[in-house]
C-alpha positions in Angstrom: 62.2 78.8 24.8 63.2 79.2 28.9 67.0 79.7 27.4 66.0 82.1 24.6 64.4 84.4 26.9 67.5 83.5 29.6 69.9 84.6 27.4 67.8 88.1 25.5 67.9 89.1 29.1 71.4 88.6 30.1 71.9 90.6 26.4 69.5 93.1 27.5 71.6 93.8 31.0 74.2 93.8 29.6 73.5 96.1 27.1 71.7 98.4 29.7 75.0 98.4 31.4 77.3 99.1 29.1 74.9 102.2 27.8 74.5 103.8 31.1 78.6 103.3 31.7 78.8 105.0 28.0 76.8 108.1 29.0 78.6 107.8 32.4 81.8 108.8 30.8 80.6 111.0 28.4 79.1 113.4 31.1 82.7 112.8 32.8 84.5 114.6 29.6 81.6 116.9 28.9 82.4 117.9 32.7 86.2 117.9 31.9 85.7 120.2 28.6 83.5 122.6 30.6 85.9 123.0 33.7 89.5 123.3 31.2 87.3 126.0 29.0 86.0 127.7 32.3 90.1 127.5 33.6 91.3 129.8 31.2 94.4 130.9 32.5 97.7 129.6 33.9 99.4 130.3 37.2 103.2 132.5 36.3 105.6 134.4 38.0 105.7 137.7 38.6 108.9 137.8 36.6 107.2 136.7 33.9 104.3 139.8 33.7 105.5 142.7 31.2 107.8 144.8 32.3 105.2 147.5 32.5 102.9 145.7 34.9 106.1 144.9 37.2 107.0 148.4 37.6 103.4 149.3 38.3 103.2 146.4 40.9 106.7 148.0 42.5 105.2 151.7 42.9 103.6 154.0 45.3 99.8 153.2 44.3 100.6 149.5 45.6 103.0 149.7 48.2 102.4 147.3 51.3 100.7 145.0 49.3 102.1 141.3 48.7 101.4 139.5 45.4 99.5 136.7 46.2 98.9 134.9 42.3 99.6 136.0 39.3 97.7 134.3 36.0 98.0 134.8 32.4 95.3 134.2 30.5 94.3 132.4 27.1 93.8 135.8 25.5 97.9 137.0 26.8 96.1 139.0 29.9 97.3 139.1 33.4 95.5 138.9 36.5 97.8 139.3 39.9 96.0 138.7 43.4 97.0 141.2 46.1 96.9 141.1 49.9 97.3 143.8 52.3 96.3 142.5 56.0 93.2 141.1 55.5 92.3 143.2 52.4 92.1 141.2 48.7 91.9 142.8 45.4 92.9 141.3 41.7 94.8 144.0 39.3 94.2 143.1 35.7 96.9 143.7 33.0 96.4 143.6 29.3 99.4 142.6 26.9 101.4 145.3 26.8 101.2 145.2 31.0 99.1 148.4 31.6 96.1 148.0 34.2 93.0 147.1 32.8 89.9 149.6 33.5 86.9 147.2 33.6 
């Protein structure tokens, strides 16, 4: 009977463990699915915006001001970073490359 009960227990660790590791990984790609749907754009180059949003970027309104990132999104959006000394902003640009009023 001693070896019965040795062995349900070593069965019932073992069981526990492999469980716990089971939801252990889950939680891991639950994690993973949340952060890649969150991340929803990719990092481009500024040759690779419209045209439209290029020639924007080159004019008067944002002259002095260095492109820091640009992104396009999963819905074919852009979003460019800016600096200008110590001054951020983010320009968005929808398909066709015009700026975005939010």
């Amino acid at each position: 009977m001693k070896i019965v009960m040795l062995i349900f227990s070593i069965t019932s660790l073992s069981s526990i463990q492999f469980i716990e590791k089971a939801n252990d990984q889950n939680e891991t790609i639950q994690s993973s699915f949340i952060l890649n749907n969150q991340d929803e754009k990719i990092k481009i180059t500024k040759e690779e915006l419209p045209v439209a949003a290029r020639q924007t970027l080159d004019g008067k309104d944002f002259k002095g001001w260095s492109i820091v990132n640009v992104y396009k999104t999963k819905t074919n959006e852009y979003e460019v970073e800016l600096k200008k000394d110590d001054t951020t902003q983010v320009v968005k640009f929808d398909k066709d490359g015009k700026i975005k009023k939010e």
